[in-house]
C-alpha positions as CSV (number, residue, x, y, z in Angstrom):
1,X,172.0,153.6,115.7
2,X,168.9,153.1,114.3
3,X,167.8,154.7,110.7
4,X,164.1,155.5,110.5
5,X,162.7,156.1,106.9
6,X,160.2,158.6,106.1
7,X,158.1,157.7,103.0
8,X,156.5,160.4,101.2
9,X,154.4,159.9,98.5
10,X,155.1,161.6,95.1
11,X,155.0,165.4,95.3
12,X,156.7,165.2,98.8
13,X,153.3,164.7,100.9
14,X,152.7,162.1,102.8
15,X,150.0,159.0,102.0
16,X,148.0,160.1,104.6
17,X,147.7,163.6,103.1
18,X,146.8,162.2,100.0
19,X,144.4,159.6,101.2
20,X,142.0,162.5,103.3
21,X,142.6,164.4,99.7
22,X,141.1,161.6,97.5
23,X,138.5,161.9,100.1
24,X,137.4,164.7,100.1
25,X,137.7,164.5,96.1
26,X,134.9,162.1,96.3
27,X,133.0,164.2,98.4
28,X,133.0,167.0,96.2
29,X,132.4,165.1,93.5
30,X,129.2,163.2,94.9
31,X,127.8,166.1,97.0
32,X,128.8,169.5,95.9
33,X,129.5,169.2,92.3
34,X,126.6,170.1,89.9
35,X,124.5,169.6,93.2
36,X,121.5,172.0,91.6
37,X,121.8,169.8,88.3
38,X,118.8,169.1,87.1
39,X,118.1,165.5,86.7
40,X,114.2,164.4,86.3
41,X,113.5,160.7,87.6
42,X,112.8,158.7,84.9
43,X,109.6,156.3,84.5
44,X,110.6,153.1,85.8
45,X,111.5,150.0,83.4
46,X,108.4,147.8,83.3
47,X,110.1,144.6,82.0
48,X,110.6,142.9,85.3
49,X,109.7,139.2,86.8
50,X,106.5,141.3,88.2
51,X,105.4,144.2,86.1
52,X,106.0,142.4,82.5
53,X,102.9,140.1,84.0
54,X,100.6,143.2,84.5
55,X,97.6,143.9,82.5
56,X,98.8,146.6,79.3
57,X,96.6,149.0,80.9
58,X,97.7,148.8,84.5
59,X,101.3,148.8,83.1
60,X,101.3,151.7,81.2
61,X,100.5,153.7,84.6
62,X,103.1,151.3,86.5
63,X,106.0,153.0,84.5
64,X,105.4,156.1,87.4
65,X,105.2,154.1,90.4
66,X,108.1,155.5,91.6
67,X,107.2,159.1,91.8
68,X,103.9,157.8,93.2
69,X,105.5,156.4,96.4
70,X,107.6,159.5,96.6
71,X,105.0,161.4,96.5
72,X,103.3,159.7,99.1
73,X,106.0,159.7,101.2
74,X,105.7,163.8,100.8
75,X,102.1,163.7,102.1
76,X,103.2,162.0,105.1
77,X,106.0,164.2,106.0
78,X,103.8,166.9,105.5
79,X,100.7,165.4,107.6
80,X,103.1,164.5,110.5
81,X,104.7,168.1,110.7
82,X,101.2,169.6,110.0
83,X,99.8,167.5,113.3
84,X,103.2,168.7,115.0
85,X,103.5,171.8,114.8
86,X,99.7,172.8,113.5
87,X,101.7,176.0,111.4
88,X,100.9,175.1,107.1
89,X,104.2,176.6,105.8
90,X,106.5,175.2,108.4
91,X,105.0,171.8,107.4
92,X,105.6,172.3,103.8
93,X,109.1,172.7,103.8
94,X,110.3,169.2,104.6
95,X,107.2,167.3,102.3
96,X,108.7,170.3,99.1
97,X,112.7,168.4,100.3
98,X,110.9,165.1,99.6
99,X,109.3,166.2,96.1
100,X,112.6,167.8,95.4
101,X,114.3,164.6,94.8
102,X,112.1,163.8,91.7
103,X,113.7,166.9,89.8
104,X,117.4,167.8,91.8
105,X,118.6,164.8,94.1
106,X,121.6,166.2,95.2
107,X,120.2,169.8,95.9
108,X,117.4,167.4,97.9
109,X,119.5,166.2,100.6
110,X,121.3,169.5,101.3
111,X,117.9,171.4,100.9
112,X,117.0,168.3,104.0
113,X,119.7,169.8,105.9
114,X,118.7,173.1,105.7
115,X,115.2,172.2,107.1
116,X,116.1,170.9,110.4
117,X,118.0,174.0,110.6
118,X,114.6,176.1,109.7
119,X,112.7,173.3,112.2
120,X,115.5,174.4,114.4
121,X,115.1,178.2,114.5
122,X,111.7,178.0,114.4
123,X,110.0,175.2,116.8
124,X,112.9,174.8,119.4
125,X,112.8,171.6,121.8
126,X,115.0,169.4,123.3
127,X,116.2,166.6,120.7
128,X,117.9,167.1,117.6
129,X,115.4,165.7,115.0
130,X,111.7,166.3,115.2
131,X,109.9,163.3,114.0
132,X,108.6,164.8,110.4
133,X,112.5,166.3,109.9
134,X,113.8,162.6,111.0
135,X,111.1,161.0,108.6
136,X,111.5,163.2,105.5
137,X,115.5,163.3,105.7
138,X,116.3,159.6,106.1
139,X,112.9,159.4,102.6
140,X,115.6,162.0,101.2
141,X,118.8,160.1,101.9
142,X,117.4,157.0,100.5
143,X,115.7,158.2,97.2
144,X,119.1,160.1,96.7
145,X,121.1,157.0,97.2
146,X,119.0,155.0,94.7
147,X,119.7,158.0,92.1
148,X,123.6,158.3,92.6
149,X,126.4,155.6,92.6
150,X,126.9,153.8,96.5
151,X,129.4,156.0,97.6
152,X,127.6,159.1,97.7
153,X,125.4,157.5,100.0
154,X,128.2,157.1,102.5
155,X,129.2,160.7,102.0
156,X,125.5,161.9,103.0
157,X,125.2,159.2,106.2
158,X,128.8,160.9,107.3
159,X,127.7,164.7,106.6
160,X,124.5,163.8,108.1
161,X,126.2,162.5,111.7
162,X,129.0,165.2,111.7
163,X,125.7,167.7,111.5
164,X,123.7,165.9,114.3
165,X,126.4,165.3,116.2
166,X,127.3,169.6,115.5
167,X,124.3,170.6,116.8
168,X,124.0,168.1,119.7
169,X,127.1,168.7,121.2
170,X,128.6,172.2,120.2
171,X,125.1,174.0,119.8
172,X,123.7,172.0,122.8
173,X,120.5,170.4,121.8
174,X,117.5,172.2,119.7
175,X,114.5,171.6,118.6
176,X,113.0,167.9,119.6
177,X,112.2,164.5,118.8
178,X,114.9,162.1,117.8
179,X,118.8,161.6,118.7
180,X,121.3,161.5,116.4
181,X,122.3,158.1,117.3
182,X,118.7,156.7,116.1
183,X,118.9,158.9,112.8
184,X,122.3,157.8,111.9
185,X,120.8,153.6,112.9
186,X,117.6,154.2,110.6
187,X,119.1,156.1,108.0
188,X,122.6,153.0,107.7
189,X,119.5,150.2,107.7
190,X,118.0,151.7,104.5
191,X,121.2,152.9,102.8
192,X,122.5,149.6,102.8
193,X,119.5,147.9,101.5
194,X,119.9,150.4,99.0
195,X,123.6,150.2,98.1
196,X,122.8,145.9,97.9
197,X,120.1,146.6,95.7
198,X,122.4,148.9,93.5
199,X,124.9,146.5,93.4
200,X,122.7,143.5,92.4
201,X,121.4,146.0,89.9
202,X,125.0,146.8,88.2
203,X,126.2,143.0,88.3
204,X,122.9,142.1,86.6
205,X,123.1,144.6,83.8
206,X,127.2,143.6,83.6
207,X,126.0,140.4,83.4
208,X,123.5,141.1,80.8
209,X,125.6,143.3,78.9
210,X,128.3,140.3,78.7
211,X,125.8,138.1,77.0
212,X,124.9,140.4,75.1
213,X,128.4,140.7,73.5
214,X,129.3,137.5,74.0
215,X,125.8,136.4,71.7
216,X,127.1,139.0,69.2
217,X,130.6,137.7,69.1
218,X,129.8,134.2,68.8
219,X,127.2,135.3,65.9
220,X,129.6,137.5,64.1
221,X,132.6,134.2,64.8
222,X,129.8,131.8,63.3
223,X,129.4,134.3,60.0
224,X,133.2,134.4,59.6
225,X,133.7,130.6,59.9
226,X,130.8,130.4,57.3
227,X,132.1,132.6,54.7
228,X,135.5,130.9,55.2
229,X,134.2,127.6,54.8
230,X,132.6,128.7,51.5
231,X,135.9,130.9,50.2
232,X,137.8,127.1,50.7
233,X,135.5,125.6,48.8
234,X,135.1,128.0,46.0
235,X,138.9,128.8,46.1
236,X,138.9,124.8,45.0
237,X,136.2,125.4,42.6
238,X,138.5,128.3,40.7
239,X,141.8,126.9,41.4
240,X,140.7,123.7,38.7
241,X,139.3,125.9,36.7
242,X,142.2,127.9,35.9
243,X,144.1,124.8,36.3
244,X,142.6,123.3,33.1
245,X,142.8,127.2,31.3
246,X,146.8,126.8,31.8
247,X,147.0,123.4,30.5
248,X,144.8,123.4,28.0
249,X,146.2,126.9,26.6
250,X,149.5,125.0,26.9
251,X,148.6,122.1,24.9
252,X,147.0,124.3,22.2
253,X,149.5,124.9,19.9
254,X,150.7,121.3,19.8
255,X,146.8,120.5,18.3
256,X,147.4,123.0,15.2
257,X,149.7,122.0,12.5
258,X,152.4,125.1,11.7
259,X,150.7,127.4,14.0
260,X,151.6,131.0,13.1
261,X,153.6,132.5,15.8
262,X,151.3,135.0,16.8
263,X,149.0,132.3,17.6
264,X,151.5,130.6,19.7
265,X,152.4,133.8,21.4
266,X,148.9,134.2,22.3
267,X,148.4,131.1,24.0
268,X,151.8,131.5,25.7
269,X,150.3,134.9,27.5
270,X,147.2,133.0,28.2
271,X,148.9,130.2,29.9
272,X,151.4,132.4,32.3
273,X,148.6,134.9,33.3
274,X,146.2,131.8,34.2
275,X,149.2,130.4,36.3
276,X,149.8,134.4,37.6
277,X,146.3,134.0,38.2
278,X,146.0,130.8,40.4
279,X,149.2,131.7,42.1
280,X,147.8,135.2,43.4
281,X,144.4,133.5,44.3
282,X,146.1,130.7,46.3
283,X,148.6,133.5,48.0
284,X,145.1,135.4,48.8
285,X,142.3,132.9,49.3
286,X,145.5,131.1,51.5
287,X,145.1,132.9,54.4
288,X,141.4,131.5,55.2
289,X,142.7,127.8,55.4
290,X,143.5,126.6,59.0
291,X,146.7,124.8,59.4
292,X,144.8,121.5,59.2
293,X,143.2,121.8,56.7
294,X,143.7,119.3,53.9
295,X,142.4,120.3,49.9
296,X,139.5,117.0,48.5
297,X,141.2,114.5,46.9
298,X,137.5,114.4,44.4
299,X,136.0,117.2,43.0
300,X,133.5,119.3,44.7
301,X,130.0,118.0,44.7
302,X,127.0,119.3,42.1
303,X,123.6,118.4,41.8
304,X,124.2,115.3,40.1
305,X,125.8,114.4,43.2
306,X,122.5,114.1,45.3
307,X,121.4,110.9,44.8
308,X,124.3,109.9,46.9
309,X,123.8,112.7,49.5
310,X,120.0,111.2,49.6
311,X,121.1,107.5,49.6
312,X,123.5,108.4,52.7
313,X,120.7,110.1,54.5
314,X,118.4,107.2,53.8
315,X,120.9,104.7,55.0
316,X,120.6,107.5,58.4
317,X,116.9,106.5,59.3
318,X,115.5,110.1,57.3
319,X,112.7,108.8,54.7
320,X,113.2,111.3,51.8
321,X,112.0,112.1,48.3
322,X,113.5,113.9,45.4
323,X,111.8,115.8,42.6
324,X,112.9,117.8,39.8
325,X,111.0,120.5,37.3
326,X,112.3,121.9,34.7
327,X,114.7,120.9,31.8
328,X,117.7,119.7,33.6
329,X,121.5,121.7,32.5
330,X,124.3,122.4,33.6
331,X,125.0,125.5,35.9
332,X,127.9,127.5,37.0
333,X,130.0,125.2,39.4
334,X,129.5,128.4,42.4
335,X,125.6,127.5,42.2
336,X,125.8,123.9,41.7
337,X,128.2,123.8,44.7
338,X,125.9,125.9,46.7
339,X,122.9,124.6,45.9
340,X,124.1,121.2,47.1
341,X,125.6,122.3,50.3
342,X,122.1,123.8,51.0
343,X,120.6,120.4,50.3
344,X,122.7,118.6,52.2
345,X,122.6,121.4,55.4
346,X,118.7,121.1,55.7
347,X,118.8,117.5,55.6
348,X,121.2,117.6,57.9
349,X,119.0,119.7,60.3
350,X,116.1,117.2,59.8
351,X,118.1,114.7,60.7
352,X,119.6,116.6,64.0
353,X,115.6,118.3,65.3
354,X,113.2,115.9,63.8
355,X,114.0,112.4,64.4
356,X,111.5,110.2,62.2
357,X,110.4,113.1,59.9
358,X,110.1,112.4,56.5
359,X,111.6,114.7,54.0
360,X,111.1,116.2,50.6
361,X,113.5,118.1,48.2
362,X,112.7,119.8,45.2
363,X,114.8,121.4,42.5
364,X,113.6,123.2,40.2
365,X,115.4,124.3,36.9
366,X,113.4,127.4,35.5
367,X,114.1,129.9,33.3
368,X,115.6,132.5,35.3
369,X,118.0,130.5,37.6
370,X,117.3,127.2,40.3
371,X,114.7,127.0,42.8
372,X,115.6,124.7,46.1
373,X,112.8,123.5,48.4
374,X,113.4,121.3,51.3
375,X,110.2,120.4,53.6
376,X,110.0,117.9,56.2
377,X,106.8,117.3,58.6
378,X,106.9,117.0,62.4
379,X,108.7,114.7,64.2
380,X,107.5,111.6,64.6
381,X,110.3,109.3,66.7
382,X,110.9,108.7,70.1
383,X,114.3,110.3,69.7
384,X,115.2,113.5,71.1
385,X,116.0,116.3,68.9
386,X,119.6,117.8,69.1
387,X,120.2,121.3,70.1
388,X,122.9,121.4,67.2
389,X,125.4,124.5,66.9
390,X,122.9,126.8,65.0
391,X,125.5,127.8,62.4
392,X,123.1,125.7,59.4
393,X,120.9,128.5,58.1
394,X,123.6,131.5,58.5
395,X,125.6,129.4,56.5
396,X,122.7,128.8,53.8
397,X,122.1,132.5,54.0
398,X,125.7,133.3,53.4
399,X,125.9,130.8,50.1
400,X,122.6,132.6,48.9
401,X,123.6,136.3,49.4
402,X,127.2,135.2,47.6
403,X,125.2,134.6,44.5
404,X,122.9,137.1,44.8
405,X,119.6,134.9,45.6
406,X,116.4,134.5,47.9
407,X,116.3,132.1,50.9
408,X,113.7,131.6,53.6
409,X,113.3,129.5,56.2
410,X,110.8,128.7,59.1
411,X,108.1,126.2,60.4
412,X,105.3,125.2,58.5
413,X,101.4,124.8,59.7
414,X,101.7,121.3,60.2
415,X,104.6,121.5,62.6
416,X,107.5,121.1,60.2
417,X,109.9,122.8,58.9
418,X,110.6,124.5,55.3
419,X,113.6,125.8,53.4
420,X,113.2,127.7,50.4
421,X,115.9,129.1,48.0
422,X,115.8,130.9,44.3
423,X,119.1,131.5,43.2
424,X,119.4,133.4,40.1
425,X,121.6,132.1,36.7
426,X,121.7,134.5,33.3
427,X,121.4,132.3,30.1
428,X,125.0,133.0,29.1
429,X,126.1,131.7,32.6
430,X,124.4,128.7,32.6
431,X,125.6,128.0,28.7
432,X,128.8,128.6,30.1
């Protein structure tokens, strides 16, 4: 005894039933739904290989080429069923499917339809598709298929043979010209071209679209490793600092002979909310370190550190001068750090996109803050320049918005390249 089993799919139909029901799904949705929508052909994109090339004059009217060849394509239609059939409104009707596409694509092809059926009733013969019917219904089918997704121009090449193949065999002929069989031949040719084109189309735009977020990511992943390269540093800068608070407001009352105890009070809160403090900054600030990352043995580097920075570059091959303006003081250690990290970042960049360049930097103390300038000329080796990873300025940007300063940056007349930044210190901060 053998045991057959009969698999259902859910619902207790069978696959097949639900395979001819997702079919006809699509073909309701392609052809039949919202087929009178109204859905104007837009001017065509002039940013291609070809028409980004084209005079601005010219271009502007290239934008409608499209409804230009469609509208030629309705004069034809029109002049070979005018020299068919000699009768003006019979002619019109299958040039007006043709223009219809511009406005209501769907309603276009069934409108098609409906015309070999006038051509039909009206001109009789012995083939199925008179030659201005077979011409303006395969223009129809392939302007529709440009408008909609690739599968609706499957569904129209079927409905269009089941309705040849109708008349031909069941209604027994009509009203002359072309078979079918050569209808069905022209109209697969220029669908696929059409549905290939499409395709290219959509993977181009995916592709396009990919870059797109991928360039955004990778910007937006550049700005985040910047600012947490700067929160490391600056987490070192005020992690001393309140370091040397806590010790120092420790030590305090050993300094004073027979302190009062409200005095010694005081310096006790002072010393356990700077250690509250450090301990909540490391516990906050700790969650931008990487796992390898390793806190500088020396302190962070200041301005007083760029004569080394400027002798390392030197030792590099980059000829470089320093001047300063101004009366030289001390600044907050945010803006010396930041200052010097800008320094050494666009002498960095001359050293990675103009091999044999020389450099200047300027710092200026002034009244209101610091003023950075760092200019090199072109370059002038037989070294290539290096692409580099482009994260330089975003990170000199990102130090200069974080104290609330000015930076510009771009190539100079003489084919160099200049970096300018003001960053902004209040008397009481810099006397601090």
């Amino acid at each position: 005894m053998t045991e057959t089993t009969q698999r259902t799919a859910p619902g207790g139909r069978s696959p097949e039933f639900h395979h001819a029901a997702e079919l006809l799904r699509g073909l309701r949705e392609d052809l039949l739904q919202d087929a009178l929508a109204y859905r104007p052909l837009p001017p065509m994109a002039v940013d291609g290989p070809v028409t980004r090339r084209l005079p601005g004059r010219i271009r502007r009217y290239a934008v409608w080429a499209p409804h230009a060849l469609v509208a030629a394509a309705a004069l034809m239609a029109f002049s070979v069923g005018y020299d068919t059939t000699g009768f003006f409104p019979v002619a019109l009707v299958p040039a007006a499917a043709v223009l219809l596409t511009l406005v209501r694509p769907v309603a276009a092809f069934w409108a098609s339809l409906l015309t070999a059926s006038a051509y039909a009733a009206v001109v009789g013969g012995d083939g199925a598709w008179p030659p201005t019917v077979f011409f303006s219904h395969v223009v129809v089918m392939t302007v529709v298929a440009a408008r909609t997704r690739p599968r609706a121009a499957a569904w129209m090449w079927a409905v269009t043979g089941v309705y040849g193949l109708f008349v031909e065999g069941v209604l027994g002929g009509g009203y002359g010209g072309v078979g079918t069989a050569n209808v069905l031949f022209a109209a697969a040719f220029t669908l696929l071209v059409v549905t290939v084109w499409q395709v290219r189309r959509a993977a181009r735009e995916e592709v396009t679209a990919q870059r797109t977020a991928t360039a955004q990511e990778r910007s937006m992943r550049t700005l985040l490793e910047e600012r947490t390269t700067i929160a490391r540093e600056l987490h070192d800068v005020v992690a001393h600092h309140m370091s040397v608070v806590a010790i120092q407001a420790e030590a305090a009352p050993y300094r004073v002979e027979n302190p009062p105890p409200e005095l010694e009070q005081a310096f006790v809160t002072i010393r356990e909310n700077a250690v509250a403090a450090l301990t909540e900054l490391r516990r906050v600030l700790g969650v931008v370190r990487a796992e390898d990352y390793e806190a500088p043995d020396a302190p962070q580097p200041t301005l007083a550190d760029l004569d080394g920075l400027l002798a390392n570059v030197r030792d590099a091959g980059l000829a470089v001068d320093k001047t300063v303006t101004g009366a030289v003081r001390e600044l907050p250690p945010g803006v010396e750090l930041s200052a010097y990290r800008i320094v050494q970042e666009a002498l960095s960049n001359v050293l990675r996109h103009a091999p044999g360049a020389a450099a200047r930097v300027e710092v200026s103390y002034v009244l209101g803050g610091l003023g950075l300038r760092v200019v090199n000329g072109p370059p002038r080796g037989l070294g290539k320049p290096s692409p580099g990873a482009g994260h330089g300025i975003t990170g000199m940007r990102e130090r200069i918005a974080m104290l609330d300063g000015e930076l510009t940056a771009g190539a100079t007349e003489d084919g160099g390249y200049e970096v300018a930044a003001f960053v902004p210190v209040a008397r009481d901060e810099a006397a601090a």
